[in-house]
C-alpha positions as CSV (number, residue, x, y, z in Angstrom):
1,X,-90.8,-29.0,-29.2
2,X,-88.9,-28.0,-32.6
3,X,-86.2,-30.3,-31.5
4,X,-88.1,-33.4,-32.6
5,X,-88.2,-32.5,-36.2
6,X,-85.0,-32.5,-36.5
7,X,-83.0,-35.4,-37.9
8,X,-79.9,-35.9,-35.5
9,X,-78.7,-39.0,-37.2
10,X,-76.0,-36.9,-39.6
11,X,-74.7,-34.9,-36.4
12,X,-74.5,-38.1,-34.2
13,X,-72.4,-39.6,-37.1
14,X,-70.0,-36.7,-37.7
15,X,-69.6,-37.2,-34.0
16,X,-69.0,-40.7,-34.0
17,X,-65.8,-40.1,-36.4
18,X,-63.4,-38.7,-34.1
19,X,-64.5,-41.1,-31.1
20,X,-63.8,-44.0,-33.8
21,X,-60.3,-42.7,-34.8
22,X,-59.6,-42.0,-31.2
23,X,-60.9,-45.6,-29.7
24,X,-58.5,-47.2,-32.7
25,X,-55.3,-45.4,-31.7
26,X,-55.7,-46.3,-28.1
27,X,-56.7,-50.2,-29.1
28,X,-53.5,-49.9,-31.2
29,X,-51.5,-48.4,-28.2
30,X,-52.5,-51.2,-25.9
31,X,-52.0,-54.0,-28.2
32,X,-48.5,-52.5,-29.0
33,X,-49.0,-52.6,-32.8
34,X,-46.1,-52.2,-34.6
35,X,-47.8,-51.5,-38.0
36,X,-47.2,-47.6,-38.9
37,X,-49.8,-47.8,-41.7
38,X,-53.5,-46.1,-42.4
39,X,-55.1,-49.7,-42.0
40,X,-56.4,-49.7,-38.9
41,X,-58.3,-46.6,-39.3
42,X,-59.4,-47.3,-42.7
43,X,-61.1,-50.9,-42.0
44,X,-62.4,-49.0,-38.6
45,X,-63.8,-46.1,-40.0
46,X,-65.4,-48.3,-42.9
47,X,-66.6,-50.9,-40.5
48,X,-68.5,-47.5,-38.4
49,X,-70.0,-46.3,-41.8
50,X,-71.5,-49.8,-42.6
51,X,-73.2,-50.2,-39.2
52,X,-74.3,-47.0,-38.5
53,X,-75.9,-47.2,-41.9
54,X,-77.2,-50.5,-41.4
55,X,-79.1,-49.7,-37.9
56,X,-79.9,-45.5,-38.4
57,X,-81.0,-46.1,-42.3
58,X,-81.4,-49.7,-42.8
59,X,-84.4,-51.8,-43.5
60,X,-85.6,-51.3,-39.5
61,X,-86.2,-47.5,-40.2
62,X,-89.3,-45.9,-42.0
63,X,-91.2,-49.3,-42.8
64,X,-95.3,-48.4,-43.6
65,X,-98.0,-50.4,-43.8
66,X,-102.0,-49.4,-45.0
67,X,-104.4,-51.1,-43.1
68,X,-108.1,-50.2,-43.4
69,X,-110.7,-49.7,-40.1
70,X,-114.3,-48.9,-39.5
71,X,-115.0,-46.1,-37.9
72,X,-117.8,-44.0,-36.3
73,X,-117.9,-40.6,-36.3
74,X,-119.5,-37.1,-34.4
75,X,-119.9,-33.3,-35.4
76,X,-119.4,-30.8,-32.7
77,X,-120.7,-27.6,-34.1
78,X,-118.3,-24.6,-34.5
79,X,-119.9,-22.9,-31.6
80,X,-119.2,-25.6,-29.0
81,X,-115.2,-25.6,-29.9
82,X,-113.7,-22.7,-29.1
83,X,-110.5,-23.3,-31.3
84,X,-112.0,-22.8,-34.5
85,X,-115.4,-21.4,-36.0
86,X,-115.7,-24.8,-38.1
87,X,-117.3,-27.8,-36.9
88,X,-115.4,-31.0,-35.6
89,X,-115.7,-34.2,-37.1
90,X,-114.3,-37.4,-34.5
91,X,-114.0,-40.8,-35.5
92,X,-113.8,-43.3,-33.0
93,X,-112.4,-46.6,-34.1
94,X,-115.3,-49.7,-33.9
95,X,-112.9,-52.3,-32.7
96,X,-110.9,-49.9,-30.6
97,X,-113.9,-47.3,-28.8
98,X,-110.9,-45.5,-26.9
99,X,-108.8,-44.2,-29.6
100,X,-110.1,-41.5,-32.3
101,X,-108.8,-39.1,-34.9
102,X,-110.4,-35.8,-35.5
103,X,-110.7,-32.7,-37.5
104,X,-111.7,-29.2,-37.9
105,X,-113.2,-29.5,-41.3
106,X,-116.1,-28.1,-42.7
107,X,-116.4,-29.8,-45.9
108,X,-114.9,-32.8,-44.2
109,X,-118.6,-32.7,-42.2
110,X,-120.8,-31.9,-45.2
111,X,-119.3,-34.7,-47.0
112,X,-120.4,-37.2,-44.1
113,X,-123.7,-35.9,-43.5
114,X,-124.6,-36.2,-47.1
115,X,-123.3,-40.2,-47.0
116,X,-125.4,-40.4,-44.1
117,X,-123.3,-43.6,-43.3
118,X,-122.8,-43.7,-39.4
119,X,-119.6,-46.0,-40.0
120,X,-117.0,-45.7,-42.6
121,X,-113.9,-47.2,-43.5
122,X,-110.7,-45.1,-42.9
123,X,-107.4,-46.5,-44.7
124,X,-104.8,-45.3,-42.5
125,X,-101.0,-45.7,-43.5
126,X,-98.3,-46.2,-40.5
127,X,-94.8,-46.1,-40.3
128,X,-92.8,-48.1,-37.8
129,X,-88.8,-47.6,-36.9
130,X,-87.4,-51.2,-35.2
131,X,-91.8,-52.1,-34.6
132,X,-92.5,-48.9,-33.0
133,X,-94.5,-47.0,-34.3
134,X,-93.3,-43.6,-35.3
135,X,-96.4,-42.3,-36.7
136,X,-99.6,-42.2,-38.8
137,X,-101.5,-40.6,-41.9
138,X,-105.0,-40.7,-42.7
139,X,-105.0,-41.3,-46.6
140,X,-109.0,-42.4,-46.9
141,X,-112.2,-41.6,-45.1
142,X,-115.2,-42.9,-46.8
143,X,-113.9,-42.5,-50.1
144,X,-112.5,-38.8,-49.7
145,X,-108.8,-38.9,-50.3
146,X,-108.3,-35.1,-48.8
147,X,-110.3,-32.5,-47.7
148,X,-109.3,-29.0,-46.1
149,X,-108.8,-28.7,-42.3
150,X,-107.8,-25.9,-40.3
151,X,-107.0,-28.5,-37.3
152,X,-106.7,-32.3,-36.8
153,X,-105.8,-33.9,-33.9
154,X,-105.6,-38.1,-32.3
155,X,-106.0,-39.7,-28.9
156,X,-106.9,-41.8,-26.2
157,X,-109.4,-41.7,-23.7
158,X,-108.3,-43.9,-21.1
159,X,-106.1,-46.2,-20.5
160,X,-106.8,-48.8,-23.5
161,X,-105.0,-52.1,-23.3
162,X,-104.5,-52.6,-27.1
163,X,-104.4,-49.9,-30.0
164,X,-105.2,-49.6,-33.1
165,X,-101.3,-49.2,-33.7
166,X,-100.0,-52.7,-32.4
């Protein structure tokens, strides 16, 4: 859905303006103010920039963290996914068996097999808006910082009671 990348926080603010302006002249109206001037509007309109500033852009928006997990990991050869003609690598978390990250990635695979490690740490960067999280980037896995990959992909199997997330 192309309607999640966008950023609606400027268009729900240029909308905001005229409800503002209009909310101010009818508290004036019912309150019967007799003052004629700009001042209402101005301390109203400056008082809607500061808090839609505070909650859409504050310090509750956008907040990361890196935390680093063990993980175990698979190759599916390119002829048993039908996707791509590269193999796929999955890594399943150790502390959390129902959630794993993978990718289509040959040299991803080739770098594993030569570790010949079966678990390896993955340092995994997540961003958070008010404590939920938004969203996730793999920036390690076992010492590779990136590698090409025509696909990647993360989920569930089951119904987990905690995540590797909370």
């Amino acid at each position: 859905m192309i309607i999640a990348y966008i950023d609606a926080r400027p268009l729900f603010f240029v909308l905001g303006i005229p409800i503002v302006i209009l909310l101010t002249f009818l508290i004036r109206a019912l309150i019967k103010s007799r003052v004629r001037t700009a001042k209402p509007f101005i301390v109203t309109l400056s008082l809607y920039v500061m808090l839609f500033a505070f909650f859409l852009y504050g310090p509750f928006i956008g907040q990361t963290r890196t935390r680093e997990y063990k993980m175990s990991w698979e190759i599916m050869p390119a002829d048993e996914v039908s996707e791509t003609k590269v193999p796929r690598v999955i890594f399943s978390f150790i502390e959390f068996p129902e959630h794993f990250i993978g990718y289509d990635s040959s040299e991803l695979a080739e770098y594993l097999r030569r570790s010949g490690k079966e678990e390896v740490n993955a340092l995994i960067e997540i961003t958070s808006d008010y404590g939920m999280v938004r969203g996730y980037s793999v920036l390690e896995i076992a010492g590779a910082k990136s590698w090409p990959n025509e696909w990647s992909f993360g989920g569930t199997n089951g119904s987990p009671q905690r995540g590797p997330w909370d």
